[in-house]
N, C-alpha and C positions, 0 to 999 in steps of 0.2 A: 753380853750380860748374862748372869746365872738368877736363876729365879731362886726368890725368896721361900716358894712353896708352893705347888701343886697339888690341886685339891679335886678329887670325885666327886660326886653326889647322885645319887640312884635315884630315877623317879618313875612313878607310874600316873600317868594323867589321865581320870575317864574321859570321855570324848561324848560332845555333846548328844551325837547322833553313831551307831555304828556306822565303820568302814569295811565296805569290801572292796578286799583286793582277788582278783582270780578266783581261786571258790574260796578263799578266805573272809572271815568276817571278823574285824576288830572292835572291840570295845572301850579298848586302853590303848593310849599311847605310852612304850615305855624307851628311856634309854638312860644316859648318862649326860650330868654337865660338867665340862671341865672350866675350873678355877686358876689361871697363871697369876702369882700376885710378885709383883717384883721387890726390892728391898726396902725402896723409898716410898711404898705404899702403893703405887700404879696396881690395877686390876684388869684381867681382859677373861672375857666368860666365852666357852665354846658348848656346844652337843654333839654328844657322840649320841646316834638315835638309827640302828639300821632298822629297814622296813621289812616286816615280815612278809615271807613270799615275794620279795623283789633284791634286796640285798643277798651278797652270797654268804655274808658271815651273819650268825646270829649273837643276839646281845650278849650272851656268856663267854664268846668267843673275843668280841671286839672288846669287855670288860676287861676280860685276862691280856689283850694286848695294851690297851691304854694303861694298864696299872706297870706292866713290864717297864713300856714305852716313859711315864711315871719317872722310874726310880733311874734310869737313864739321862733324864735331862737334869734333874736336881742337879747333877753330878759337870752338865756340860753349859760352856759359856754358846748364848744363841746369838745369833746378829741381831745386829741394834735396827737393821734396817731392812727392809723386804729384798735383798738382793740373791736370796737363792730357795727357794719353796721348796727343796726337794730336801731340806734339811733334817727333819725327821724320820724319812727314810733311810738318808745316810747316816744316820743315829742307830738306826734299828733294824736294817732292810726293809721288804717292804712289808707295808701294813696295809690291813685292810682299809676301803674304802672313808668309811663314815670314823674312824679312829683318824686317818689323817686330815680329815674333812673336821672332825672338831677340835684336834690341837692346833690347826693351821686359824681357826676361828680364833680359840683365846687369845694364841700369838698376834694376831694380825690386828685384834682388839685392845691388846697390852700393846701394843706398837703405839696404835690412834692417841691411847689417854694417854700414857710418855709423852707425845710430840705433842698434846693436843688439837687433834686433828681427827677429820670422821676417816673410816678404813677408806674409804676408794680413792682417797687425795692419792697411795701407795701406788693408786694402777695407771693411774693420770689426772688428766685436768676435765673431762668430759664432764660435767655436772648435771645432772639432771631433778630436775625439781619436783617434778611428777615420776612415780614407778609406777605402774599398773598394774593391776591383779583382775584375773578372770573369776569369773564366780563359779560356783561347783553347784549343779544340780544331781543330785543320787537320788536315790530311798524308792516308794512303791509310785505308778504313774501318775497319784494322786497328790502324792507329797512330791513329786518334781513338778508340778501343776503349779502348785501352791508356793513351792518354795520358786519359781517362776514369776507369781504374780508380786511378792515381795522386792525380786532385785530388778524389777524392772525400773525404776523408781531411784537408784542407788548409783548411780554413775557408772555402772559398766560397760563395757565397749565390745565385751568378749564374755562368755560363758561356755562352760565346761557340760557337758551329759554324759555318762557313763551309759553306752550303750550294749550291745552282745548276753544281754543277760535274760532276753523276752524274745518270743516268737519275731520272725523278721516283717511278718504284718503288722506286729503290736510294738514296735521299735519304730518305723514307719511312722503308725499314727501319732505315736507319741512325738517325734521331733516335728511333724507338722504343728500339733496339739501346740509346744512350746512357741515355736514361728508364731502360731496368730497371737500370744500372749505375750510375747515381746514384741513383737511387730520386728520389722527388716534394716532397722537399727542399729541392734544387737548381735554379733556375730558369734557362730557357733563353734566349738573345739570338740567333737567327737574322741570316745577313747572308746573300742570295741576290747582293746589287752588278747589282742590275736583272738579270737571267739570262734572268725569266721572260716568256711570254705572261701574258694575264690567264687565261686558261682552264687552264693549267699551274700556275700561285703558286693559283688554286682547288681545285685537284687533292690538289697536294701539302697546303693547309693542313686539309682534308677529310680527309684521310690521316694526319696527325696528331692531328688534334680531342680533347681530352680530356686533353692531357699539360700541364704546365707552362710552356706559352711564354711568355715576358715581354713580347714584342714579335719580328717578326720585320722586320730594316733593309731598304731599296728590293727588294722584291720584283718588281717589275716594270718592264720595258722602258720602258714607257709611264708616267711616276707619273703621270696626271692620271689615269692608272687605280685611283689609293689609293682615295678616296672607295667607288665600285663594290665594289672588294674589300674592302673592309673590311665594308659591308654585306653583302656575301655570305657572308662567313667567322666575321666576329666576333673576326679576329685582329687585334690591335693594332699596330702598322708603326711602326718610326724612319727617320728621312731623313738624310741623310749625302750622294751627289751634290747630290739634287734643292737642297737647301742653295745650290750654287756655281750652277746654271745656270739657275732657278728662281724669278720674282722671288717679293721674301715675300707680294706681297698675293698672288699666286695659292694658293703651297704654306698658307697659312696658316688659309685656308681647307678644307683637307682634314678629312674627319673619319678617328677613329680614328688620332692622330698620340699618341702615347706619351712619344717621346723623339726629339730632333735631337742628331747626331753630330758635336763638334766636334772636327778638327783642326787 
């Protein structure tokens, strides 16, 4: 099938509360939506959105390939049916992440309304009724307090703390501080985004011992220092950089890996 018209759209969204990321701090979220509309009227909507400080391309860059990327497929007939994902590359070589990440969205979205069907019918029959989302505590120790005493109340099973950014005492009393406000219910996903020494991410996980972690994401500076730590602690670790810089036969090998962080 040839599409009718592929369309950009630029946007900069504030964000209710800043994010930081690493020593970044965001205000806006910004990126691109892409628009597939096929002949007969079907529409399928994607985003191109890399994350500052964590993507390797930046928005100008992933702009100028999706616009290239663009004037390429007007031109080409795509499969009518999910049978080869790598087809945008083969279009274009390869693209950055979040560019194939939101043409594969439109596409796969313009697939659903043509067939009328939701996108996962494409990857199989597994249905699930319920998806889960963790809840995100950030901001000063007063406002994750707070914003603590809110989702306790809200159906979550899982919550997020953004740790390595306070003394390893005051990181300490803070995810206790959390523990007695949710009570041992509620489990925790620690993200330190590498912060630590090894002897620091021991410290602190010492210091917690006994509470509900689920996993705590790159604890350390060093990840070939997982393995060590995890023997040392007994906490379970997700990977989220180590992912991008990291080939898999080394990270793969790690013990004590729980869960990988895909964006």
């Amino acid at each position: 099938m040839r599409m009718a018209n592929i369309q950009l759209y630029t946007y900069q969204l504030p964000l209710r509360m800043p994010l930081q990321i690493n020593i970044l701090k965001m205000s806006y979220r910004t990126g691109v939506f892409v628009k597939f509309t096929h002949p007969a009227g079907a529409e399928g909507w994607g985003e191109i959105a890399p994350l500052l400080g964590i993507s390797r391309e930046a928005l100008d860059e992933a702009k100028n390939f999706a616009l290239s990327l663009r004037e390429n497929l007007l031109s080409f007939d795509l499969p009518d049916d999910v049978g080869d994902t790598n087809v945008f590359e083969k279009i274009m070589g390869r693209v950055p992440a979040s560019v194939r990440c939101g043409y594969e969205m439109a596409y796969f979205n313009l697939l659903a309304a043509i067939h009328k069907k939701s996108p996962h019918h494409f990857w199989g029959n597994n249905d699930h009724k319920i998806i889960r989302v963790n809840g995100l505590l950030t901001g000063t120790s007063e406002e994750v307090l707070e914003m603590a005493k809110r989702q306790k109340g809200m159906g979550y099973v899982s919550t997020k703390i953004k740790v390595g950014r306070r003394p390893i005492a005051e990181e300490i009393d803070l995810v206790l501080r959390v523990v007695d406000v949710l009570g041992r219910g509620i489990r925790l996903r620690l993200d330190a985004n590498r912060s630590w020494t090894f002897h620091q991410a021991v410290e602190f996980a010492q210091g917690i011992r006994g509470t509900p972690i689920e996993y705590i994401e790159e604890p350390l500076y060093v990840p070939a220092q997982i393995t060590d730590f995890f023997h040392e602690t007994g906490m379970a670790v997700a990977l989220d950089e180590t992912l991008e810089d990291t080939p898999h036969s080394v990270w793969a090998d790690f013990s004590g890996v729980r869960a990988i962080v895909l964006k």
